[in-house]
C-alpha positions as CSV (number, residue, x, y, z in Angstrom):
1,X,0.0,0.0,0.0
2,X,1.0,3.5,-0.7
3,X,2.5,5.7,3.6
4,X,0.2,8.4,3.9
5,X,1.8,11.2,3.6
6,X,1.8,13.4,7.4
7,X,0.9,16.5,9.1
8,X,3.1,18.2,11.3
9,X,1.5,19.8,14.7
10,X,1.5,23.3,14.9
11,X,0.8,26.2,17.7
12,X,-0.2,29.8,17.4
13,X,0.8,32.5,16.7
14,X,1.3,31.6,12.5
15,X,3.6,32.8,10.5
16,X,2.9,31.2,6.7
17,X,4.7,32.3,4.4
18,X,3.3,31.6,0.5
19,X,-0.1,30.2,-0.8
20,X,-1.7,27.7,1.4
21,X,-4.9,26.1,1.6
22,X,-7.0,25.0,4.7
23,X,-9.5,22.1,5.5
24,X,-11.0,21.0,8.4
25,X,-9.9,18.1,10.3
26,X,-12.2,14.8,10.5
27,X,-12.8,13.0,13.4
28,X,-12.1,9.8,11.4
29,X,-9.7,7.2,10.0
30,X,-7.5,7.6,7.9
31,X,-7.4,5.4,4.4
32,X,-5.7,4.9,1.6
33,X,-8.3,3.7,-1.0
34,X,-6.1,2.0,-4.2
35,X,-7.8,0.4,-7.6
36,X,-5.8,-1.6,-10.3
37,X,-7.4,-3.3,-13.0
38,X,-10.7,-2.5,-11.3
39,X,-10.1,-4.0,-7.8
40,X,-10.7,-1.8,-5.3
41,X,-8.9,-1.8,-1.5
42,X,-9.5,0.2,1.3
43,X,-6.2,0.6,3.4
44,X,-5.5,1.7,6.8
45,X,-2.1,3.0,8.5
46,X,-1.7,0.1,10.0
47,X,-1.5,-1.6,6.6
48,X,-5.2,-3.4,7.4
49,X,-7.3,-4.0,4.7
50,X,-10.7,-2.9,5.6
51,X,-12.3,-3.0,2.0
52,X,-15.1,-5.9,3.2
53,X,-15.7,-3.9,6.4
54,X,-17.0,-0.6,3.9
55,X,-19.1,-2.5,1.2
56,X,-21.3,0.9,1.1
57,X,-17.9,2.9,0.1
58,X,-16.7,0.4,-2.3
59,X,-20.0,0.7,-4.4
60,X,-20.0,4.4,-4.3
61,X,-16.0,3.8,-5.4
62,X,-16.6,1.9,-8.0
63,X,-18.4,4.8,-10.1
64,X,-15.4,6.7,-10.5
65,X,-14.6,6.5,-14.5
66,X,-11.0,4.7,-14.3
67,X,-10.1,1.5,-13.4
68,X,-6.4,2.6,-11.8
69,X,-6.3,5.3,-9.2
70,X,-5.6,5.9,-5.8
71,X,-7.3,8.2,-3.3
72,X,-6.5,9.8,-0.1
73,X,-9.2,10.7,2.5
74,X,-11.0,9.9,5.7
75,X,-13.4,7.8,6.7
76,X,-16.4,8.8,9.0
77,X,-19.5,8.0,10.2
78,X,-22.5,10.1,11.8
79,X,-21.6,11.0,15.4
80,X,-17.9,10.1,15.0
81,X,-15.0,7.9,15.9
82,X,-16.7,6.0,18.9
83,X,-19.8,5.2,16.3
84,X,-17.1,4.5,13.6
85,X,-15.3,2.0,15.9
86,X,-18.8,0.0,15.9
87,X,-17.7,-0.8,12.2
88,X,-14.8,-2.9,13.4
89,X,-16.3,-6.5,12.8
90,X,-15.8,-9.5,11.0
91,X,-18.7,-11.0,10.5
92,X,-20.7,-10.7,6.7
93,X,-24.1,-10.6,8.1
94,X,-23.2,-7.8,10.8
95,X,-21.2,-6.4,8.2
96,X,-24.2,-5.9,6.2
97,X,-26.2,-4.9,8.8
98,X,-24.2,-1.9,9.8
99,X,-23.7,-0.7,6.2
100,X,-27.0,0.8,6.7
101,X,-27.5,1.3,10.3
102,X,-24.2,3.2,10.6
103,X,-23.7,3.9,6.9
104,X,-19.8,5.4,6.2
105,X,-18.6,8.6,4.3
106,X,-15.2,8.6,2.3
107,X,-14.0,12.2,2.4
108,X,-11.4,12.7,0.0
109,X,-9.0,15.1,0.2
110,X,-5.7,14.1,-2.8
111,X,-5.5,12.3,-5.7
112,X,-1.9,10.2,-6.2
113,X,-3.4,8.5,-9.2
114,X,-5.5,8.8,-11.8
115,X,-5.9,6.7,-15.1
116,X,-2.8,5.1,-14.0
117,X,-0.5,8.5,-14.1
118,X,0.9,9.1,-11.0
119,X,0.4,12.5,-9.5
120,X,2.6,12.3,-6.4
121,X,5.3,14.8,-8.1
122,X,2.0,17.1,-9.1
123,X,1.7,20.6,-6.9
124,X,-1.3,20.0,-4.6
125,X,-3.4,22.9,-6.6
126,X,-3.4,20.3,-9.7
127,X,-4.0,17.7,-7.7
128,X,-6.8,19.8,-6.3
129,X,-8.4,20.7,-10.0
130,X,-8.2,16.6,-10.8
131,X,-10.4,15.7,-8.0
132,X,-13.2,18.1,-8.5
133,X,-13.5,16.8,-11.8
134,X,-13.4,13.3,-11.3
135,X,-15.5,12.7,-7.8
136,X,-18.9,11.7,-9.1
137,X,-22.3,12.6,-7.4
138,X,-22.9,10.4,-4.3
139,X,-23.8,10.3,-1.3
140,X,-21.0,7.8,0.1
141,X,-18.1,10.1,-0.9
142,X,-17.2,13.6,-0.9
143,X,-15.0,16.5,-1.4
144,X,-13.3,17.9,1.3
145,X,-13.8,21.3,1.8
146,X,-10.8,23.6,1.2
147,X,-10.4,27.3,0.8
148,X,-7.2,29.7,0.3
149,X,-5.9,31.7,3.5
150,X,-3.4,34.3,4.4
151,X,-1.9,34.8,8.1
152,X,-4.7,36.8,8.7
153,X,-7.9,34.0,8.5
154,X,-5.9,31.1,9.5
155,X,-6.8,31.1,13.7
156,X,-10.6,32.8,12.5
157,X,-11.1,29.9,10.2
158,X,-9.7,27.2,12.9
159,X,-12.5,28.9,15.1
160,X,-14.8,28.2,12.4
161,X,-14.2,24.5,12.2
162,X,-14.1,23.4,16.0
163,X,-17.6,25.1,16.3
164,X,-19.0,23.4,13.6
165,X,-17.6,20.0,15.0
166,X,-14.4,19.0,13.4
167,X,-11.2,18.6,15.5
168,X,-9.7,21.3,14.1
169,X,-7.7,22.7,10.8
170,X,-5.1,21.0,8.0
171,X,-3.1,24.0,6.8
172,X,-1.3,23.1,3.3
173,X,1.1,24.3,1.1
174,X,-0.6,24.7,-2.1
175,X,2.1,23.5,-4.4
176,X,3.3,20.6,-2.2
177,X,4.2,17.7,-4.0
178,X,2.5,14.3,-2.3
179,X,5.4,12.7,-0.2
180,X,5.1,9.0,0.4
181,X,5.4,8.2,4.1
182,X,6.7,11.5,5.7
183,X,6.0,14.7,7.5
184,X,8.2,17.2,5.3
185,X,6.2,20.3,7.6
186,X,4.2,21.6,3.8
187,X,1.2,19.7,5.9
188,X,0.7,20.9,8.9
189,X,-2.3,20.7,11.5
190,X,-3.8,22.3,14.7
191,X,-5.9,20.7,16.6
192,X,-8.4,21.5,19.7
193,X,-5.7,20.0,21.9
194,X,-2.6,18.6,22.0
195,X,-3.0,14.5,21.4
196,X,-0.6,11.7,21.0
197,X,-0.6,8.6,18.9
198,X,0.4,5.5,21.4
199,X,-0.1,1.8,21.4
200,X,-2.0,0.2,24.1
201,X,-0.3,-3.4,25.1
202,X,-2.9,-4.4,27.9
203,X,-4.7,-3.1,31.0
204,X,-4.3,-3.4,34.8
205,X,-6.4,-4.5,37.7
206,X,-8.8,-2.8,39.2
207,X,-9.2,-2.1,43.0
208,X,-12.5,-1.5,42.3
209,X,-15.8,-3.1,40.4
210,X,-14.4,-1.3,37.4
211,X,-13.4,-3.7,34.4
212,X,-10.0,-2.6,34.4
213,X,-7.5,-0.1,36.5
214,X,-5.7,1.8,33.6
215,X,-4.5,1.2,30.1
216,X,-1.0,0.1,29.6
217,X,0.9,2.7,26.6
218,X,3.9,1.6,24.3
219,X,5.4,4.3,22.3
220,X,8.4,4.1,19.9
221,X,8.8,0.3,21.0
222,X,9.0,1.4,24.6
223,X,6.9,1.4,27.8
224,X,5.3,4.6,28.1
225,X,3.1,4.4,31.2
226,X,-0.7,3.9,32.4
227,X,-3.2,6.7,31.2
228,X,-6.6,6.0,33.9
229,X,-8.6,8.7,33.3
230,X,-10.9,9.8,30.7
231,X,-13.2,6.7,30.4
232,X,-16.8,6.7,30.9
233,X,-18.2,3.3,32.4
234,X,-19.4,2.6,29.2
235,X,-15.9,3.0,27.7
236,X,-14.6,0.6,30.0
237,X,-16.9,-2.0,28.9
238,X,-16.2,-1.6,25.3
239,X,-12.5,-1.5,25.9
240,X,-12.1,-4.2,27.9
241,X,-14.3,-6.4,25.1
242,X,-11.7,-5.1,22.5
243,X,-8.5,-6.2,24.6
244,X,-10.0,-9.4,24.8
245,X,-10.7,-9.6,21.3
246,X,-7.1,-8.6,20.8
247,X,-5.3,-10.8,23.5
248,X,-1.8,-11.7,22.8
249,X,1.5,-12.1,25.1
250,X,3.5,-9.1,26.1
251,X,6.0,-8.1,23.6
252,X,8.1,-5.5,25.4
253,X,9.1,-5.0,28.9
254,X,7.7,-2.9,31.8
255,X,8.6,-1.9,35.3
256,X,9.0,-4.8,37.7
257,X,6.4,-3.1,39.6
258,X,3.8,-3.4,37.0
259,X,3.8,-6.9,36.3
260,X,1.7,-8.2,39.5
261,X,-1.3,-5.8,38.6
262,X,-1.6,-6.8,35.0
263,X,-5.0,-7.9,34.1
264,X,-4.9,-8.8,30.6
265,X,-2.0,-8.1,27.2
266,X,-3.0,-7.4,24.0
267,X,-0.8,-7.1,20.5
268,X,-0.3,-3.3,20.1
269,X,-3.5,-1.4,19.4
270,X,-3.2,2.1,17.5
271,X,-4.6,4.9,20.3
272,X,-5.2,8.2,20.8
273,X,-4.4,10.1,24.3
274,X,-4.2,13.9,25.1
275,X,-1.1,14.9,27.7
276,X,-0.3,18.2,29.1
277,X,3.4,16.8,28.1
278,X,5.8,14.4,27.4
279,X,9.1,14.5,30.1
280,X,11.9,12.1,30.0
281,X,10.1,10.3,27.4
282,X,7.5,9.5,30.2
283,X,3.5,11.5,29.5
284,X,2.6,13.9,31.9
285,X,-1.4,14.0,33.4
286,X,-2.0,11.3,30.2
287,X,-6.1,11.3,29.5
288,X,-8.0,9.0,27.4
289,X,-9.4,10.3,23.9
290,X,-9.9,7.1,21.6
291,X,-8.8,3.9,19.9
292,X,-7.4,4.6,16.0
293,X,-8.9,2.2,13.8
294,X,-6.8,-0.6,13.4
């Protein structure tokens, strides 16, 4: 599958310098969606393919006039990532079931292929003027918003987004090329608050009636602490169903300490959390946000 390319965090004040254009920031998941010689695949980050999970999307897909392309965008559903993460099933029948009861939306945003030319070399504005030609009328995909900006309407227009609902603002140079895999800062993002990407590796006992104490975290193949706070009992329940859906042996170490109140290990699963920091590669005041589709 073709590495995403990245979005670097940002803080305010700005100071952009050239043309850029803004779009709002889904609360989603991230796919790659490819088609050669008519096949279509939905791919995630985590190199998953999650085409049978979105039969809805791949019909709307497959009225795009070409038979080789590939598509960047995000994937959402009404009400957001905790509905979307409903879609995370095997089975055909439930599968079918959801299509309609939670129906998906593939929000495209770039174009890196189209009628087999590749466009990754492309400045983003072309890129741009291919997509609004090509995306057909339908109600399972759509364009993603995007508008030019100066210094000026960048913080106004983040504003903008988080009260309509979106997480916040993708700021982009508008003649970028598309690179593969990396975060060259011609992407950059600012979001309501400042969040993480970690993996979760298991969960720890609770003192309480509570399913579980705290989450364990892995980041860049090391331990990165317990994050406890943030769940409602609700979450809990769902969490601790998806751990056990996910169980596995423990495939890095942690403190000594640790190892007497572990309740269950998982292999790594993609989250989200939001930290006031990070010191001495350990999170400071960590606080649940999500799972990232996996």
């Amino acid at each position: 599958m073709i590495e995403p390319m990245l979005a670097q965090l940002i803080h305010p004040p700005l100071e952009l310098k050239g043309a850029w254009l803004l779009e709002p920031k889904f609360d989603g998941e991230r796919i790659i969606a490819e088609c050669k010689d008519g096949k279509i695949n939905l791919w995630t980050r985590r190199h998953v393919d999650a085409s049978n999970k979105f039969p809805e999307i791949i019909k709307s897909l497959k009225n795009l006039e070409s038979s080789d392309w590939i598509l960047d965008g995000e994937l959402t559903v009404s009400g957001g990532f905790r509905r979307l993460l409903k879609r995370n099933v095997e089975d055909s029948l439930k599968i079918r079931i959801l299509s309609k009861k939670i129906p998906a939306k593939f929000n495209v945003f770039d174009v890196l292929r189209w009628n087999g030319e590749d466009l990754f070399d492309k400045p983003l504005v072309e890129r741009k003027a291919v997509l609004l030609k090509i995306l057909p009328a339908d109600k399972g995909l759509e364009l993603v918003p995007f508008r030019k900006s100066d210094n000026s309407s960048v913080e106004n227009v983040f504003k903008e987004y988080v009260n309509e609902g979106y997480e916040g603002i993708i700021l982009k140079d508008a003649y970028s090329r598309y690179e593969s895999g990396k975060r060259p800062g011609t992407w950059l993002k600012l979001k309501r608050d400042d969040t993480v990407d970690v993996n979760i590796i298991g969960a720890t006992k609770s003192d309480s009636s509570l399913p579980f104490g705290a989450l364990m975290m892995e980041r860049n193949g090391k331990y990165f602490g317990k994050v406890g706070s943030g769940f409602t009992d609700q979450d809990r329940t769902d969490i601790l169903n998806i751990l056990k859906e996910n169980q596995n042996s423990l495939q890095i170490d942690v403190p000594q300490e640790l190892k007497g109140q572990i309740l269950i290990t998982t292999k790594p699963l993609l989250a989200e959390v939001r930290v006031n920091e990070i010191y001495h590669d350990s999170p400071r005041a960590p606080v649940w946000v999500r799972f990232r589709w996996q």
